[in-house]
C-alpha positions in Angstrom: -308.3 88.7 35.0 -307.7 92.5 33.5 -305.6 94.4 35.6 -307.6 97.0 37.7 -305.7 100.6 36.1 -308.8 102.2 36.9 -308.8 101.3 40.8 -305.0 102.6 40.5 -303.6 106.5 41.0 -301.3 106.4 38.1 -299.1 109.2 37.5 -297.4 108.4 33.6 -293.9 109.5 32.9 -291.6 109.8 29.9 -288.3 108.8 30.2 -287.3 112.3 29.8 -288.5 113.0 32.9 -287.7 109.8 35.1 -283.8 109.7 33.9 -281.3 112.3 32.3 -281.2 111.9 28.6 -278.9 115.3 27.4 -276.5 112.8 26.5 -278.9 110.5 24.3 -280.7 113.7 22.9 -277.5 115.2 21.8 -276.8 112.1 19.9 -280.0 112.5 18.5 -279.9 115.2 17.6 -276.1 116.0 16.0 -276.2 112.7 14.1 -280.2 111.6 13.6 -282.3 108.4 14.4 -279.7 106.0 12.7 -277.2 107.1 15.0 -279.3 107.8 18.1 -280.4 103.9 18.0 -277.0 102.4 17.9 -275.7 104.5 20.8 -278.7 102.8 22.8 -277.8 99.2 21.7 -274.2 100.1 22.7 -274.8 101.7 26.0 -278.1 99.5 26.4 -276.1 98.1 29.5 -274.9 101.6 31.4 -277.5 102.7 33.4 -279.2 106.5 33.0 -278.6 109.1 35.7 -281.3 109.7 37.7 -283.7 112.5 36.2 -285.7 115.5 37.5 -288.6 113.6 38.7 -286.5 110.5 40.0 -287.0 111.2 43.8 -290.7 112.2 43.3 -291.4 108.8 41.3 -289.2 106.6 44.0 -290.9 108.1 46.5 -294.2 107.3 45.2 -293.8 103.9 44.1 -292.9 103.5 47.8 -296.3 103.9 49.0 -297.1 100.5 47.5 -294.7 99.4 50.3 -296.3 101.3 52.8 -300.0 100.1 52.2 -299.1 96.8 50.7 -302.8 95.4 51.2 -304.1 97.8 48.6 -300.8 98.4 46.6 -302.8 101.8 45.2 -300.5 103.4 43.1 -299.2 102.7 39.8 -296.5 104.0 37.6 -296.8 103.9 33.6 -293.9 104.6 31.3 -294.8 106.3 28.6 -292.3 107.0 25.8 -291.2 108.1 22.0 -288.7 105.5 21.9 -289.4 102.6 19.7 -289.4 99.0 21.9 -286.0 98.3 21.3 -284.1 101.7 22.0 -286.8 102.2 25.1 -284.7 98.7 26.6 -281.9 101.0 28.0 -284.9 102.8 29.9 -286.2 99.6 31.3 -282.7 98.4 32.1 -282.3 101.5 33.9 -285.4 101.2 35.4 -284.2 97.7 36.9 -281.1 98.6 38.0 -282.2 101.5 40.2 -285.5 98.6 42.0 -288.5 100.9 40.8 -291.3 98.7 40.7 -292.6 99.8 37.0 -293.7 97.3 34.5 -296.2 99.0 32.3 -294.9 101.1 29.8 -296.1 102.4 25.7 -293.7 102.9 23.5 -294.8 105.3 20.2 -291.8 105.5 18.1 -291.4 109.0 17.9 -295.0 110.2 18.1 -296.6 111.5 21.1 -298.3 109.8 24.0 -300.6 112.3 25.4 -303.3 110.5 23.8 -303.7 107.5 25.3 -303.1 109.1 29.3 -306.9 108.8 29.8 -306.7 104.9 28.6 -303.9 104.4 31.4 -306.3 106.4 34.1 -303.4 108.8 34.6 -304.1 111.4 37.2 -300.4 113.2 35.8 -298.2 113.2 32.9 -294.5 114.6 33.3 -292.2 115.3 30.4 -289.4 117.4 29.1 -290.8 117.6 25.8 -292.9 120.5 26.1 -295.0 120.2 23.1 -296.3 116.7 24.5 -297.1 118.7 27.8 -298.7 121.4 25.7 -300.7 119.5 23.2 -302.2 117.3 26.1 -302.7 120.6 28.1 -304.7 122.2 26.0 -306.9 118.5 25.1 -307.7 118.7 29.2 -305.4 116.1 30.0 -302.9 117.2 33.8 -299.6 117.0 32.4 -296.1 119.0 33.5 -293.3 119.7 31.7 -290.4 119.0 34.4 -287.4 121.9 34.1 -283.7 120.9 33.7 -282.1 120.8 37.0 -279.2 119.1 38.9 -281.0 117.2 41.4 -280.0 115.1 44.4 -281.7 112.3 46.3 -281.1 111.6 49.2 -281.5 107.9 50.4 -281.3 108.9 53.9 -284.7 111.2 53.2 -287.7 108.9 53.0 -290.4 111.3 52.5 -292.8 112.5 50.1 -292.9 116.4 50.7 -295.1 117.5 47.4 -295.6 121.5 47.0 -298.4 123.0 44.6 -299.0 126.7 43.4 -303.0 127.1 43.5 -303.9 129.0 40.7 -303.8 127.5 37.4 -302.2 124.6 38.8 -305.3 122.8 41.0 -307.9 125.2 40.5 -308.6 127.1 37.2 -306.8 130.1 36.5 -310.5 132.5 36.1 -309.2 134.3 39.5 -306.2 134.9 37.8 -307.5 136.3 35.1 -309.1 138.7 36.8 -305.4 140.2 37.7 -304.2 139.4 34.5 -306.9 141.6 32.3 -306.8 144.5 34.5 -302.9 144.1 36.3 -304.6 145.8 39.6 -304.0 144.2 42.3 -306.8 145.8 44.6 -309.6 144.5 42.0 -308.2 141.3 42.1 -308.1 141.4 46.2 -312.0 143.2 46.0 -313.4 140.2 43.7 -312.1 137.5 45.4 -313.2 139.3 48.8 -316.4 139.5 47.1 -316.5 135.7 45.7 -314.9 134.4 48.9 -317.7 131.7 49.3 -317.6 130.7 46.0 -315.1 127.7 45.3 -313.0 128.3 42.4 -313.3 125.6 39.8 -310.8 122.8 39.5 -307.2 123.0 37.7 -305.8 120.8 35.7 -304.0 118.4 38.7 -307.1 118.9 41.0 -307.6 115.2 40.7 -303.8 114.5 41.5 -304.3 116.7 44.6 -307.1 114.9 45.7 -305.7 111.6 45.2 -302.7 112.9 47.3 -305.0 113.9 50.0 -306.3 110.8 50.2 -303.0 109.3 51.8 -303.2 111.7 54.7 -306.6 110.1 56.0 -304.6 107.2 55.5 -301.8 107.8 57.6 -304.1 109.3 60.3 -305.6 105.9 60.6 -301.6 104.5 60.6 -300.8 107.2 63.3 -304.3 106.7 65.6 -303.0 102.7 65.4 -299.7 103.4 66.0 -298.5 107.1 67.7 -294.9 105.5 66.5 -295.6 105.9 63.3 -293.6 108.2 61.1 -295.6 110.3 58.5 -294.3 109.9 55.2 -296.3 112.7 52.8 -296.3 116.1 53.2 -298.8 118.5 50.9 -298.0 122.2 50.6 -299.6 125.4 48.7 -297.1 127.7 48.2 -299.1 130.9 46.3 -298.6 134.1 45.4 -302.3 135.0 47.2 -302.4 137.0 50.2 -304.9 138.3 52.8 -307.7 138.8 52.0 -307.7 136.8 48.9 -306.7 134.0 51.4 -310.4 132.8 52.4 -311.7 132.2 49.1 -308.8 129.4 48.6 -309.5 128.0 52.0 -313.2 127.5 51.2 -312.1 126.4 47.8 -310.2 123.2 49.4 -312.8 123.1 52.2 -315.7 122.3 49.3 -313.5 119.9 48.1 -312.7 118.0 51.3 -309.2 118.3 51.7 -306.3 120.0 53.8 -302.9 120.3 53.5 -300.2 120.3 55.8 -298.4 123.7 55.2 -299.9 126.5 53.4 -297.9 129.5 52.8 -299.5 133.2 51.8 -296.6 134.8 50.2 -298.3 138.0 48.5 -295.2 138.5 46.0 -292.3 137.2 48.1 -290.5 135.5 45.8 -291.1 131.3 45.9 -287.8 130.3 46.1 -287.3 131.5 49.7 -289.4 129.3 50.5 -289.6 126.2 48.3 -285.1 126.3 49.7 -286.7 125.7 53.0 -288.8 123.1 52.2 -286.9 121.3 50.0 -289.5 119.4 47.9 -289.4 116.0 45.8 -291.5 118.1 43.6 -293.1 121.6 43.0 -295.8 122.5 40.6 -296.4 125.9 39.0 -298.0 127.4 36.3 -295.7 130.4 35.6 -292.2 129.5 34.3 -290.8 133.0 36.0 -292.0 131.7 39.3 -289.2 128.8 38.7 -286.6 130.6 37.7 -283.1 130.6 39.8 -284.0 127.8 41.6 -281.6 124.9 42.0 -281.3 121.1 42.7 -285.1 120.9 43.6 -287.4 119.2 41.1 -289.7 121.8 39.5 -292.7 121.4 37.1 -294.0 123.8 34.7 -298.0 123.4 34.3 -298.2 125.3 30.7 -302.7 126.1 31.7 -304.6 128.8 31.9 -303.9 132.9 31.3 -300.6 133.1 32.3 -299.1 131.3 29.6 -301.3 132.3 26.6 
């Protein structure tokens, strides 16, 4: 029997991402592919350090544990390693008990391709032309920014933060601001369009598919006050009143909420993503992620603001 990838919210990961690979790229790229291959087979055995989307992906694959009747998520590596230098990876991948067995290996070529084969609702990846190429073929991909991160084992929840624009709706508001830099003709036409949701982003399905495990837990919590909530969704956007409303009504037509929404009207992100402390934040401006420290941050290359 085929196993079911497309009853699965997959999010697909390089192992840039999952584990820290400066050393290994240095290799690569000092002494070339010869080189780079033999320091795998040697170190095949000394496990990676953890990588910028580590605590997002063990978090996740935790969910499984959660709702074991449905197991519902899935995580696929996807990787330009050949087979045999990508066994470090999956030797890694053992070591640390993450519960991911499905993997492509290209060799040096790029996976973005094949992410609609493996149903994937994300792609994260420090190689930024992989995110960009599968950016501009439609595909929700991230490019994840270098970062000393921590994860804390004593911290079992999933606290996942989203910019709106250009990140899960499209970025035609924000072009708005972008072609005419006033601020007060962005405010008017959004006042204006208030009722009319914006269209989706590229993670729009990966927000949904989030969402979903809140109506999940409700149904935990309503059986069981006891029980602890494990995700948390944010919106952390540079929107203010009155642009506000058309955002609310946006999520409303999609039939979703969040948990904590923050307004910030050009207070700078950081302030607040320190707070919070996410496994992982999602933006489409690189300045926006700037001067930020030991919390997991992904660039989403879409839209205006990064042609």
């Amino acid at each position: 029997m085929a196993f079911p990838i497309e009853d699965k919210f997959v999010v697909a990961i390089a192992s840039s991402a999952l584990f820290d690979l400066s050393e290994s790229d240095r290799v690569y790229i000092e002494k070339g592919i010869k080189a780079y291959r033999e320091y795998q087979e040697q170190n095949i055995d000394n496990t990676l350090k953890k990588g910028v989307a580590f605590p997002f992906i063990r978090r996740f694959l935790s969910l499984n544990t959660i709702f074991s009747e449905q197991r519902p998520v899935e995580v696929v590596l996807l990787s330009r390693n050949s087979p045999e230098t990508g066994m470090r990876v999956f030797r890694s991948i053992r070591e640390y008990g993450l519960d991911i067995s499905r993997a492509g290996f290209f060799s040096g070529k790029s996976p973005y391709p094949y992410l609609p084969a493996f149903n994937a609702s994300l792609f994260l990846s420090a190689n930024s032309e992989d995110v960009d190429r599968a950016i501009v073929a439609g595909f929700p991909a991230g490019r994840v920014m270098a970062a000393r991160i921590e994860d804390d084992d004593n911290d079992p929840g999933l606290r996942i933060a989203f910019d709106f624009d250009g990140v899960i709706a499209d970025d035609s508001a924000e072009a708005v601001f972008k072609s005419t830099n006033d601020l007060k003709k962005f405010q008017d036409s959004e006042t204006r369009l208030s009722d009319i949701p914006i269209n989706p982003g590229p993670l729009q399905d990966l927000f949904k598919k989030i969402s979903l495990f809140q109506e999940m837990e409700n149904g935990r919590l309503e059986a069981d006050p006891s029980y602890q909530r494990m995700v948390t969704i944010s919106i952390v956007t540079a929107r203010n009143a009155p642009a506000h409303e058309r955002m609310i009504n946006t999520l409303k037509s999609w039939g979703v909420s969040v948990d904590e929404t923050f307004f910030l009207g050009g207070i700078e992100k950081k302030r607040i993503l320190e707070v919070m402390r996410p496994h992982i934040y999602f933006d489409d401006q690189a300045s926006h992620l700037e001067h930020i420290d030991n919390i997991p941050l992904v660039h989403i290359p879409f839209g205006v603001a990064n042609r």
